[in-house]
C-alpha positions as CSV (number, residue, x, y, z in Angstrom):
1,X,112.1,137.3,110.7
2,X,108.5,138.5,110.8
3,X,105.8,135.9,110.9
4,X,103.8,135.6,107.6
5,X,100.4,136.1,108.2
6,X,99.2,136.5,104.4
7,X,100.9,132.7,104.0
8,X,98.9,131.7,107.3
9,X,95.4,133.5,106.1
10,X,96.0,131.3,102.3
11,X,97.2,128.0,103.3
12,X,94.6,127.7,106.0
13,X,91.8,126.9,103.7
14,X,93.6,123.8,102.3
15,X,95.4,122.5,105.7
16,X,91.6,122.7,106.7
17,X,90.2,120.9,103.2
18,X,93.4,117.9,104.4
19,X,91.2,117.8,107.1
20,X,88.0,117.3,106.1
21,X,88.9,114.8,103.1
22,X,92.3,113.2,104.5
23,X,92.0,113.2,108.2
24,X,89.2,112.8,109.2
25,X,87.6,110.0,106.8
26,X,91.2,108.2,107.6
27,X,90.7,108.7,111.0
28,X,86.5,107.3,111.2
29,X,87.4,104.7,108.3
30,X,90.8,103.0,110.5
31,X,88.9,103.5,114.1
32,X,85.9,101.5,112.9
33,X,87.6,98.8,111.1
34,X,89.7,98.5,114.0
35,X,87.0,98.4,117.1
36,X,85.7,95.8,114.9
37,X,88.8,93.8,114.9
38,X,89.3,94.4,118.8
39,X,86.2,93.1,119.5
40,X,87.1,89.9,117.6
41,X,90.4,89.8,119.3
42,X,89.3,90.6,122.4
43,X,87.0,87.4,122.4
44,X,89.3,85.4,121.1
45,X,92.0,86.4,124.0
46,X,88.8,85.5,126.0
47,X,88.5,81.9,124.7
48,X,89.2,78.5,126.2
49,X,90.6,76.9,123.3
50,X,94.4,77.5,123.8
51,X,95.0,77.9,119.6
52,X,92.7,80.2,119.2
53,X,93.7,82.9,122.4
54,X,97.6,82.3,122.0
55,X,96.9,83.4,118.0
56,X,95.3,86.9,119.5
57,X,98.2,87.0,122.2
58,X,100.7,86.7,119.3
59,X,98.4,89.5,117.0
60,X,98.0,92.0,120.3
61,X,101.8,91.3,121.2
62,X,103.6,92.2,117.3
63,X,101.1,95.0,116.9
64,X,102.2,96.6,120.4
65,X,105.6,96.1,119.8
66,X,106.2,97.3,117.4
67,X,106.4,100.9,115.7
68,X,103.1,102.3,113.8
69,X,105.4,103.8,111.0
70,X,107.2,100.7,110.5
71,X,103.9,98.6,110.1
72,X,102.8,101.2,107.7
73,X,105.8,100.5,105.8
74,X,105.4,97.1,105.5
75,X,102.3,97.5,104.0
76,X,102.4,99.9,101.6
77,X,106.3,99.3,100.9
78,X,107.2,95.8,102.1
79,X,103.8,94.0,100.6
80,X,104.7,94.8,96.6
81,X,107.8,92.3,96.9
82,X,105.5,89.6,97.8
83,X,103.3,90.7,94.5
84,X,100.9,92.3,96.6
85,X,100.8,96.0,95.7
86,X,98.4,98.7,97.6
87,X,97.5,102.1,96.5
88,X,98.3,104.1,99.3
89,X,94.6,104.5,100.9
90,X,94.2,101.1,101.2
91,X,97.3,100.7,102.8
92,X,96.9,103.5,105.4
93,X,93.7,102.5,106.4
94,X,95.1,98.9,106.9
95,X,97.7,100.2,109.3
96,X,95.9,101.8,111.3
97,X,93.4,99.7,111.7
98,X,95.7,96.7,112.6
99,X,97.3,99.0,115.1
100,X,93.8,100.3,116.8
101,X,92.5,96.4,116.8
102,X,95.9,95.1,118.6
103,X,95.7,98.2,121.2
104,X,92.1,98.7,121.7
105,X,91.3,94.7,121.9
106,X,93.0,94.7,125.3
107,X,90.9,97.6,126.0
108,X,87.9,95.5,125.6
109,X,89.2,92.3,127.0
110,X,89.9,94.5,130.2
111,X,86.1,95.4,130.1
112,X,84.5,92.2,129.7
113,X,86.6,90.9,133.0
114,X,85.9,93.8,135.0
115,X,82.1,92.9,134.7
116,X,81.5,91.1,137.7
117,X,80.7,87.8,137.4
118,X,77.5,87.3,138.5
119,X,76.2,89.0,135.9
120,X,77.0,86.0,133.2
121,X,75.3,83.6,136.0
122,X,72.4,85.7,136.1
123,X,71.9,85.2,132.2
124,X,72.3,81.3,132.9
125,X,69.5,81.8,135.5
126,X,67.2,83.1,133.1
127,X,67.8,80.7,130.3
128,X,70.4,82.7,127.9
129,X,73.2,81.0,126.2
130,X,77.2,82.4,126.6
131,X,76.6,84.6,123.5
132,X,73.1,85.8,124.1
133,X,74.6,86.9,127.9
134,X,77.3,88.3,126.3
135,X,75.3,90.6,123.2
136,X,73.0,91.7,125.8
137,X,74.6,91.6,129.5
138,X,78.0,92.0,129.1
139,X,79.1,93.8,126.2
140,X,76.5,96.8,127.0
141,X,78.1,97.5,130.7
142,X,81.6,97.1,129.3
143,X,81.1,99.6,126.0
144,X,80.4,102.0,129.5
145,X,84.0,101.2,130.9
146,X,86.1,100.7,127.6
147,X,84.3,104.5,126.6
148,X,87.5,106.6,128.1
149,X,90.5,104.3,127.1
150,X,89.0,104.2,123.3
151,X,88.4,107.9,123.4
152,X,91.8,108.4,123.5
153,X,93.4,105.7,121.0
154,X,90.4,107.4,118.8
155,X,92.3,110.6,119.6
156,X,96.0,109.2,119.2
157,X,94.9,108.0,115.8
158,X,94.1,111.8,114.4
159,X,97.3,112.3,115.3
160,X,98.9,109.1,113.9
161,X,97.4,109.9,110.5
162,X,100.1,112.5,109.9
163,X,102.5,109.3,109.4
164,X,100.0,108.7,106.3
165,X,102.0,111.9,104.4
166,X,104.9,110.0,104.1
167,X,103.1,107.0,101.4
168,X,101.5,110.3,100.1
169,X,97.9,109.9,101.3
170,X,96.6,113.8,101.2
171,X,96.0,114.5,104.2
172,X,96.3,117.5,106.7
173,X,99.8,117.4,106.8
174,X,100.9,116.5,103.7
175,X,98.9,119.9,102.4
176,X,101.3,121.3,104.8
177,X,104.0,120.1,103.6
178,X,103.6,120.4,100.5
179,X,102.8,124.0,100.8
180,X,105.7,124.8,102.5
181,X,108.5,122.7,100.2
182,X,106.7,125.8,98.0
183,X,106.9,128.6,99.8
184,X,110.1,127.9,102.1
185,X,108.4,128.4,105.4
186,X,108.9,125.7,107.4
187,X,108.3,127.0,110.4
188,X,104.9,128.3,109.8
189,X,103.0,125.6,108.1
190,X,103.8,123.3,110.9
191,X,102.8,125.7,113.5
192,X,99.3,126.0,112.1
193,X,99.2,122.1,111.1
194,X,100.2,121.4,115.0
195,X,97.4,124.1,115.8
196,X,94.8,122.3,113.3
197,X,95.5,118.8,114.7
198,X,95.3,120.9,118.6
199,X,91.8,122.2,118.0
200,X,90.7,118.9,116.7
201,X,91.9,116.7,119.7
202,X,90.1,119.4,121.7
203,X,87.2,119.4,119.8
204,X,87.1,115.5,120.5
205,X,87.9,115.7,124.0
206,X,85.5,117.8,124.8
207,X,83.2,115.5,123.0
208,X,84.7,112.4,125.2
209,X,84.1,114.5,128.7
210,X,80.6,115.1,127.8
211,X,79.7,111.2,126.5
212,X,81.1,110.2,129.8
213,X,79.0,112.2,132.0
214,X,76.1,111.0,129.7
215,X,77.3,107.3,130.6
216,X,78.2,107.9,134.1
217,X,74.0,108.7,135.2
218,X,73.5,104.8,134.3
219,X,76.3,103.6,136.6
220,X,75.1,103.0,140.1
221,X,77.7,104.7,142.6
């Protein structure tokens, strides 16, 4: 069958428009919620009070194993039996922000320890508490380390979004789909919804390649 270029040329304008009001505010909206949740996490995995860590091990440990879709669906789906009912924005931004904080806090925990030592000891030395050496010692040379591994769970999550079609957030790919249930051509709308999510991972990782070169003139080789 020929390909349909006249479908391609009018469903590209709203794939796009999923894009710029589904996508990508889901996408910024979940990744900052989350890093701020994996920051907590990740101090908390950190502490010395036993309660405290082995709750963040137990968050970090359901979150990781288990499936994104199924944690969507718990939400949005499993959270109305127990009277708790979630329109479906809400419940998509939820998600995927629990999912970012349980995968990105080890991300951060990783960075903190890989900061040598010394470094808290020198804040001792000149009379900072624990937090103050960690706002302004520690934390600022491990954002430069954590920058690549959080780059792409940024990245996976503009993917992940597409799972948000299916509690009928509108979204890139539930424009897609919708437009093909219409017009029967499966095969096409997906093709230029995998080629709008393609350009957009490369637009971001081209982004990502460039803030770490920035980063990289500060780190002493």
């Amino acid at each position: 069958m020929p390909f349909n270029w006249d479908l391609v040329w009018s469903s590209f304008g709203p794939i796009i428009a999923g894009a710029v009001t589904g996508t990508i505010p889901l996408t910024l909206a979940s990744f900052a919620f989350g890093l701020a949740l994996a920051l907590l996490v990740a101090l908390m995995r950190l502490s010395r009070n036993a309660v405290i860590s082995g709750a963040a091990r137990f968050y970090v440990s359901v979150i990781r194993g288990t499936p994104l879709l199924v944690q969507l669906f718990v939400i949005f789906y499993g959270l109305p039996s127990l009277g708790v009912k979630l329109d479906p924005w809400p419940s998509a931004i939820i998600a995927f922000s629990l999912n970012v904080g349980g995968y990105a806090a080890e991300v951060i925990r990783a960075a903190i320890l890989s900061v040598p030592k010394g470094q808290w000891e020198a804040g001792h030395t000149i009379g900072m508490s624990r937090g103050q050496s960690l706002r302004r010692l520690i934390l600022p040379q491990a954002a430069r380390v954590s920058v690549p591994p959080l780059s792409n769970t940024f990245i996976s999550l503009v993917k992940d979004t597409s799972l948000a079609s299916l509690i009928l957030v509108t979204e890139l790919f539930r424009n897609a789909q919708q437009i093909a249930a219409f017009s029967q051509e499966f095969m096409v709308l997906y093709l230029e919804a995998a080629l709008v999510y393609w350009v957009i991972c490369l637009a971001l990782s081209s982004g990502q390649s460039a803030l770490e070169k920035r980063l990289d003139r500060y780190v002493a080789h």
